[in-house]
C-alpha positions as CSV (number, residue, x, y, z in Angstrom):
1,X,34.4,10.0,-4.6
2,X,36.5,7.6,-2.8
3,X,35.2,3.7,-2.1
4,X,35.1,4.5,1.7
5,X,32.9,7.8,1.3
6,X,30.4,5.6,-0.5
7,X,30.4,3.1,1.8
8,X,28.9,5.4,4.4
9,X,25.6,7.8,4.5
10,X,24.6,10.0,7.2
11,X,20.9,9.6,8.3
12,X,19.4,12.6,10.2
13,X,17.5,11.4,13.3
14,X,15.6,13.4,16.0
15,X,18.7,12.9,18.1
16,X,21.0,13.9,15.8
17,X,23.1,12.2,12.6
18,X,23.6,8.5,12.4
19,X,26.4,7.3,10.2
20,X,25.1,4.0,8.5
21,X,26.8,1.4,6.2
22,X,25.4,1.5,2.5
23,X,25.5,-2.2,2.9
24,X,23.1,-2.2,5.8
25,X,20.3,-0.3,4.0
26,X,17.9,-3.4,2.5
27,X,15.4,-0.9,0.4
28,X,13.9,2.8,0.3
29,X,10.3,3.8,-0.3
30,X,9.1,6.9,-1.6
31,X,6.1,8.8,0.3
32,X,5.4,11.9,-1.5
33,X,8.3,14.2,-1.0
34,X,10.0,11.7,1.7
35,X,11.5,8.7,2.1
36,X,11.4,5.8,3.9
37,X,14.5,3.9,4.5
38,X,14.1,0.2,5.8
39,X,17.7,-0.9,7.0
40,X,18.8,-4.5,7.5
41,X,18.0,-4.7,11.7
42,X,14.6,-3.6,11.3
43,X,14.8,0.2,11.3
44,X,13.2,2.8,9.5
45,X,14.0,6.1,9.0
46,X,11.8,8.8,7.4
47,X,14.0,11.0,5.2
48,X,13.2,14.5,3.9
49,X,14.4,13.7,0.6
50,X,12.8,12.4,-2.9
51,X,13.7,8.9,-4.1
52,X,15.6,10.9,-7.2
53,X,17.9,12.5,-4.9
54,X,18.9,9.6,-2.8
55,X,19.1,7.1,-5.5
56,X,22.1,9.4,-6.6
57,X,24.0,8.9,-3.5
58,X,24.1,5.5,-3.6
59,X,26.4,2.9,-5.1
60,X,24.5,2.3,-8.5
61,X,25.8,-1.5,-8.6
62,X,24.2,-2.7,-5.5
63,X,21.1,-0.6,-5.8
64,X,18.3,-1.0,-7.9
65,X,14.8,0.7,-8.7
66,X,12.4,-2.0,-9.5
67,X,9.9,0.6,-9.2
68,X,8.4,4.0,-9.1
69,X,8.5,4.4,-5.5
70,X,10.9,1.3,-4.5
71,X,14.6,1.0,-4.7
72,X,16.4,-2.1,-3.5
73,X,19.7,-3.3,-2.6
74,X,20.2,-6.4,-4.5
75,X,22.4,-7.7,-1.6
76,X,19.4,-8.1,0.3
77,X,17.4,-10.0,-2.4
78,X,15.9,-13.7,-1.0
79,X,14.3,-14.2,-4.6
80,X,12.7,-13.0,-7.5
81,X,9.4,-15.1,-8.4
82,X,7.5,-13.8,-11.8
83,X,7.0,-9.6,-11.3
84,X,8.1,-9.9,-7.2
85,X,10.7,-9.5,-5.4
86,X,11.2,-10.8,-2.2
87,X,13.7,-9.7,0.3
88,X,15.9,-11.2,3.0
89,X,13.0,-9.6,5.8
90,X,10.5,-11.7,3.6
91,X,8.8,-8.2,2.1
92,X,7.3,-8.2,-1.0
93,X,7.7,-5.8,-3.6
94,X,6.4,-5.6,-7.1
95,X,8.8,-4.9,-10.1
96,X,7.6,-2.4,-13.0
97,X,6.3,-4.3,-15.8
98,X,8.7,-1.9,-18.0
99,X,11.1,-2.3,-15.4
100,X,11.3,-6.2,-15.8
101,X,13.7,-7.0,-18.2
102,X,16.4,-4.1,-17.3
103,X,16.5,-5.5,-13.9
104,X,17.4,-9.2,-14.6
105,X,20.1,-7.7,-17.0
106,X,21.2,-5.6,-13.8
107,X,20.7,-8.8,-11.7
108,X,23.2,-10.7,-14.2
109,X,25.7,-7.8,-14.3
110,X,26.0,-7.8,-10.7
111,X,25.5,-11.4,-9.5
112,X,27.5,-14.4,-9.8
113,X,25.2,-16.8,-12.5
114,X,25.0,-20.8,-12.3
């Protein structure tokens, strides 16, 4: 895949196909067999996908899943206070307990550190 394809992902909508920045996605929630992505301006889009399946089409160094239904773009991280992270929208989501420690590491990988 080329850097530009990845950049990009087509979201179905009831009008038709919107072409979205990865960038501008801030975190995806799983809802059964669908999806719920939660982009940067405020909008959500229900998506007829599994978590699984979209977490492979999206750059794995930006995104992360703290938990069973909850993948995040680190980009859009505010903070991360004890098992919580909190994102640039101020939502709350709780990281996996088992999830914990291979998230900082992925944090630290992908971050500039002071």
């Amino acid at each position: 895949m080329t850097t530009e394809r990845q950049d990009n992902i087509l979201i179905p909508t009831t009008k038709g196909l919107q072409l979205e920045k990865t960038n501008n996605i801030q975190n995806i929630c799983a809802e059964g067999s669908y999806c719920e992505l939660m982009l940067i301006s405020g909008a959500k889009h229900m998506i007829s996908k599994n978590l699984s399946s979209l977490t492979k089409l999206l750059p794995s160094h930006t995104f992360f899943r703290i938990h069973t239904s909850v993948v995040i773009n680190i980009a859009h991280i505010k903070e991360v206070i004890g098992t919580e992270v909190v994102m640039s929208n101020d939502c709350r989501f709780p990281i996996a307990q088992r999830r914990k420690k291979e998230f900082v590491d992925f944090l630290k990988r992908n971050s500039l550190s002071l």
